[in-house]
Each structure stands twice: as C-alpha cells, then as structure tokens.
C-alpha positions in Angstrom: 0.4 60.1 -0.5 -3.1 59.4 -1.8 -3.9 60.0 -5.7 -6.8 61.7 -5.3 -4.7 64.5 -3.3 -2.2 64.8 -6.1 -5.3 65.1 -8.6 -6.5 68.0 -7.1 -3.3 69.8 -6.1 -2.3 69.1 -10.0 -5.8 70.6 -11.4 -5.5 73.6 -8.9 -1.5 74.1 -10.1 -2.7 74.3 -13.6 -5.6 76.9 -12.4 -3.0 79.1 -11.1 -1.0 79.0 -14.5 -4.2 80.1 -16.2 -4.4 83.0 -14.1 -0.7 84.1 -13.8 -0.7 83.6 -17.9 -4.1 85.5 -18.2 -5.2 83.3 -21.0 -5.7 79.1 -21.2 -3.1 78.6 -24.4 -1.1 75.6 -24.2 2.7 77.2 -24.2 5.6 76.0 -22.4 6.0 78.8 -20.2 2.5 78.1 -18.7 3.1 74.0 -18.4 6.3 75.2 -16.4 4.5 77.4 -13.8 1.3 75.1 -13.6 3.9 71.9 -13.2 5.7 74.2 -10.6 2.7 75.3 -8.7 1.3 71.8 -8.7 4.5 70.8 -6.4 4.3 74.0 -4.5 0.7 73.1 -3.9 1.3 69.2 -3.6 4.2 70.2 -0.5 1.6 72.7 1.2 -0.8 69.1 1.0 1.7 66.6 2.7 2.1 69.1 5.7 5.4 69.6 4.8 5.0 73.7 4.7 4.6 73.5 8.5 7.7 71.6 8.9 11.4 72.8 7.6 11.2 70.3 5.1 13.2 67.8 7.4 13.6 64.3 7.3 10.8 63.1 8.6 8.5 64.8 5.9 10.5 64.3 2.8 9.0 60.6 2.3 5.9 62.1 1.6 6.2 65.4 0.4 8.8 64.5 -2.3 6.2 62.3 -4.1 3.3 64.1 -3.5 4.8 67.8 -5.4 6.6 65.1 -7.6 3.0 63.4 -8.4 0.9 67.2 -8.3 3.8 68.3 -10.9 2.8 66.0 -13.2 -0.6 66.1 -12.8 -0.3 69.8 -13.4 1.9 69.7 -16.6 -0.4 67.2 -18.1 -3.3 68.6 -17.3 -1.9 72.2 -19.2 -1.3 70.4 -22.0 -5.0 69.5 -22.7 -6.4 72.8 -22.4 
C-alpha cells in the first residue's frame, strides 16, 4: 500500500459523493457514500478487483479501501 495511492482513491471517492449527492454539502449521507466509494475505489487500486478477493490479496487490499475510506470521509467533511 503506498499513501499517495490511498490519497488519490480517497479524493476521487469523495468526487463520486459529490456527484451521486448533486451538490458539495457536508451531510452524513454524503461522507458515507464518499467513505464507501473511497474503499471500493482503494480495492479496484490493490488489484484486488481482478482477483476473488482471496487470500493472497487481502494483505493489501484490506488497508488500502480501509486507508482510501478514510481519506474519503475526511476529505467530505472539509468541503
């Protein structure tokens, strides 16, 4: 896991939650889907999303969506 790909995927995550909210207000529905597409996007970064999230991948997928997560829900909280 590097922190500068769980920077990104977190910034992108909260992106998406502007555009499935339609607006950039700081509500907890929107820190909930940027948090959440964060990880989704953090997973599709580790390779994982190739892989059935197996064994082999979990050491660094896990951290990654956990790291772009929070990245994500922070991020939403300052815009």
């Amino acid at each position: 896991m590097t922190t500068e790909k769980a920077i990104t995927c977190g910034l992108a995550g909260n992106e998406i939650s502007k555009s499935i909210a339609g607006s950039s207000d700081v509500t907890a529905s929107r820190t909930v889907v940027a948090a959440s597409s964060g990880a989704v996007l953090g997973v599709c970064a580790s390779g994982a999303a190739t892989v059935v999230l197996g064994v082999t991948s979990a050491p660094v997928a896990i951290p990654l969506a956990v790291a772009s997560g929070l990245v994500a829900g922070i991020a939403s909280l300052f815009d």
